[in-house]
C-alpha positions in Angstrom: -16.3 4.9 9.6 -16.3 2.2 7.0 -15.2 1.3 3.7 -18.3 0.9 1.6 -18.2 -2.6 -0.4 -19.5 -0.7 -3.6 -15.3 0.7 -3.9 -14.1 -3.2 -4.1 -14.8 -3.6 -7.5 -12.5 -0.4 -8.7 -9.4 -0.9 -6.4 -6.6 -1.7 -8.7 -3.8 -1.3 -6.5 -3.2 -0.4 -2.7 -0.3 1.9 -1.5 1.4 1.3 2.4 3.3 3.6 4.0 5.0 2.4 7.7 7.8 3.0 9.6 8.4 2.7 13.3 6.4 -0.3 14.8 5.0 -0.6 11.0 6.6 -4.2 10.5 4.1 -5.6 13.6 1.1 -4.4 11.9 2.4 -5.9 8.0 3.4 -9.3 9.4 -0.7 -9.1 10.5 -2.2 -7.8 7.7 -0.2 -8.9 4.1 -0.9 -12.8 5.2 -4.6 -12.0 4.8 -4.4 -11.2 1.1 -5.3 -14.1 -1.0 -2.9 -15.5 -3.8 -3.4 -15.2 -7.8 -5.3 -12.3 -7.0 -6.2 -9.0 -9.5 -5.0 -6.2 -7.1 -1.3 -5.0 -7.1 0.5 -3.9 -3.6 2.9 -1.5 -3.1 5.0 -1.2 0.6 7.3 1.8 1.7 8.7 1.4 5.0 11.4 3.5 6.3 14.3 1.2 6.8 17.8 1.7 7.2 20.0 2.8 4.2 23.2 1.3 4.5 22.7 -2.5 4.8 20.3 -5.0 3.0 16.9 -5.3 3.9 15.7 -8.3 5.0 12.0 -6.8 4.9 10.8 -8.6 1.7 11.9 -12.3 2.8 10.0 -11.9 6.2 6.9 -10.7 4.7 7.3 -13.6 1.7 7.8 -16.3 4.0 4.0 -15.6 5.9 2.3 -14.5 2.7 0.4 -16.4 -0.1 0.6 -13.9 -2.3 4.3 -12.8 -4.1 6.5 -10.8 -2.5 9.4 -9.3 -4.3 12.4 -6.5 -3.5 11.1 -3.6 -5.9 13.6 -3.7 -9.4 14.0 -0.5 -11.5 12.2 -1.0 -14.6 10.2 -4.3 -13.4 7.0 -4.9 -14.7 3.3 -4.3 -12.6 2.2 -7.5 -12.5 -1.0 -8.1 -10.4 -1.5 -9.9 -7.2 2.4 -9.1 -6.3 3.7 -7.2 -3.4 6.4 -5.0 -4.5 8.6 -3.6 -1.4 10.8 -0.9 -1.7 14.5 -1.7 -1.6 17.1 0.6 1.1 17.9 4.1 0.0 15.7 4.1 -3.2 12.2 5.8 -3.5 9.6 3.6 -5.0 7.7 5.4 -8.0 5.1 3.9 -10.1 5.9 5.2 -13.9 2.6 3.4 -15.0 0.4 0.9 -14.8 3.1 -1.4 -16.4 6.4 0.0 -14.8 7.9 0.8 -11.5 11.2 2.7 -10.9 13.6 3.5 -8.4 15.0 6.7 -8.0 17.8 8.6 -5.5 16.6 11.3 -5.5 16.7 13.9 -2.6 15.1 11.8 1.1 12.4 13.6 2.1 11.1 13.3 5.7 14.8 12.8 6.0 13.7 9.3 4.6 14.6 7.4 1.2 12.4 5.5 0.5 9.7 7.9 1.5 5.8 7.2 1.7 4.8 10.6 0.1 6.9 9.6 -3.1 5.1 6.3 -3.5 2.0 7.6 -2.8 2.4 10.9 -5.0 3.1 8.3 -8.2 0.1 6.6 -7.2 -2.0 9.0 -7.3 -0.9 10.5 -11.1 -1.3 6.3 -12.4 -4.6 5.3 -10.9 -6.4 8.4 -9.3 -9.6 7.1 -7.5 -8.9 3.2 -8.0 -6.5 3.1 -5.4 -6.6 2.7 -1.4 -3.7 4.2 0.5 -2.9 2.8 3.4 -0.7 4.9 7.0 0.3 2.7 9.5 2.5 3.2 13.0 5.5 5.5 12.6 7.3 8.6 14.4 7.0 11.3 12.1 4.7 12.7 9.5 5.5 10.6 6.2 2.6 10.2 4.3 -0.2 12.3 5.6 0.2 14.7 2.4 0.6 12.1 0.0 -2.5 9.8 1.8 -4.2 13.6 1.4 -3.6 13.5 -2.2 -5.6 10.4 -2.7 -8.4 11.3 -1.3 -9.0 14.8 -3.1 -8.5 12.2 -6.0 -11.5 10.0 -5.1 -9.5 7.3 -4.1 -9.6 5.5 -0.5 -7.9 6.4 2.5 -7.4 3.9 5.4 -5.3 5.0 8.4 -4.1 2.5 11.4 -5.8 3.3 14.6 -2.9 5.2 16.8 -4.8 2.9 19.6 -3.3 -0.1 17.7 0.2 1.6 16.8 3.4 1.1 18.6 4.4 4.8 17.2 1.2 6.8 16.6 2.9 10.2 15.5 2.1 9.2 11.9 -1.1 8.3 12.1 -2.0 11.2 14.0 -0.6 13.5 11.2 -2.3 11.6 8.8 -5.9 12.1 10.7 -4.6 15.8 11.2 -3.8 16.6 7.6 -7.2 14.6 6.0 -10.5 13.0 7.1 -9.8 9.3 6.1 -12.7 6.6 4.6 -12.1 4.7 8.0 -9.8 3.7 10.7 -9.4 0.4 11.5 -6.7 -2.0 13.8 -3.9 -3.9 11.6 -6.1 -7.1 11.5 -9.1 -5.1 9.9 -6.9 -3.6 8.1 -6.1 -7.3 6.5 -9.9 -8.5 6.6 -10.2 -5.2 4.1 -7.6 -6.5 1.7 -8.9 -9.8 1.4 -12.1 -8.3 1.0 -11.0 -6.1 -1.6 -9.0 -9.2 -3.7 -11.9 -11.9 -3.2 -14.4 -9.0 -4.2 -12.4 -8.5 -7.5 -11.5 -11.9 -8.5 -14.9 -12.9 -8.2 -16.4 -10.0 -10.1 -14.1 -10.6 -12.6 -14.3 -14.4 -12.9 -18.4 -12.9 -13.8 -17.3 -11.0 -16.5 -15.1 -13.4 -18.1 -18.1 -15.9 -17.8 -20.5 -13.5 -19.8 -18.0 -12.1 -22.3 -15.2 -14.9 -22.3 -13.4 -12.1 -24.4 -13.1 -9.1 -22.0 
């Protein structure tokens, strides 16, 4: 299965849900995405509550592109990676405005992928990918489900390639995805995806400098 090239140009943002064995396969694939770039990130992983996470530093110091500790009431701005903070589910209000919430875990998990991914889908429908990597339950295979009845992309890490398949089993289980690919293809994908938007819209700006 593959992700055709044609869905490049309508990706506005990407979604990632991980938990166990899901930091390996980020510290592979966020490096890849280019900076200054037109598509916004979004990163659930299932991390402990009770301390501070030191999840958005790590993944800042490989990547080009921003990475920042999600803020309630921060703006969208694109070509940033916004990773959710300890004990707070990451919800995407609009296409201007995230927010945190405490609400109930679910999955016995705050932050939890299906919360993320749920927002997603009610701000940007089908111009979105969502994204399931390695993990030991089944966190986000309802949510990544959602996208896809909403025409948007599904990409779901090969269990081959994760240290915790469960997740990505239940993910393959629950939906039929657009492809599934290794962490590194996975990365190829999202610089793909960014390079394939900047330069389409660099085009546009060229023929209409006032779009």
């Amino acid at each position: 299965m593959n992700v055709d090239r044609d869905v490049d140009a309508r990706i506005d943002a990407v979604v990632i849900g991980a938990s166990a064995g899901g930091l390996e396969a980020l510290l592979l694939m966020l490096p890849k995405i280019p900076a200054r770039g037109s598509v916004v990130f979004f990163v659930v992983v299932h991390i402990p509550r009770e301390r501070p996470s030191p999840l958005a530093g790590l993944l800042a110091a490989r990547c080009a592109a921003e990475v920042v500790e999600a803020q309630d009431k921060q703006p969208v701005i694109a070509g940033t990676i916004y990773v959710a903070p300890p004990d707070y589910h990451l919800l995407i209000e609009d296409r201007s405005q995230i927010a945190l919430s405490t609400d109930d875990a679910v999955h016995f998990s705050r932050p939890s992928i299906d919360v993320l991914f749920e927002s997603a889908v009610d701000v940007y429908g089908s111009r979105m990918l969502g994204v399931v990597l390695s993990g030991a339950n089944d966190d986000g295979s309802a949510g990544l489900a959602r996208i896809r009845d909403a025409g948007g992309v599904t990409v779901i890490q090969d269990p081959a390639s994760a240290r915790f398949p469960a997740m990505p089993e239940a993910a393959l289980a629950r939906s039929e995805p657009h492809a599934v690919l290794d962490p590194d293809a996975i990365g190829e994908l999202f610089r793909r995806i960014v390079n394939n938007r900047s330069t389409l819209q660099g085009r546009r700006e060229k023929e209409d400098p006032l779009c």
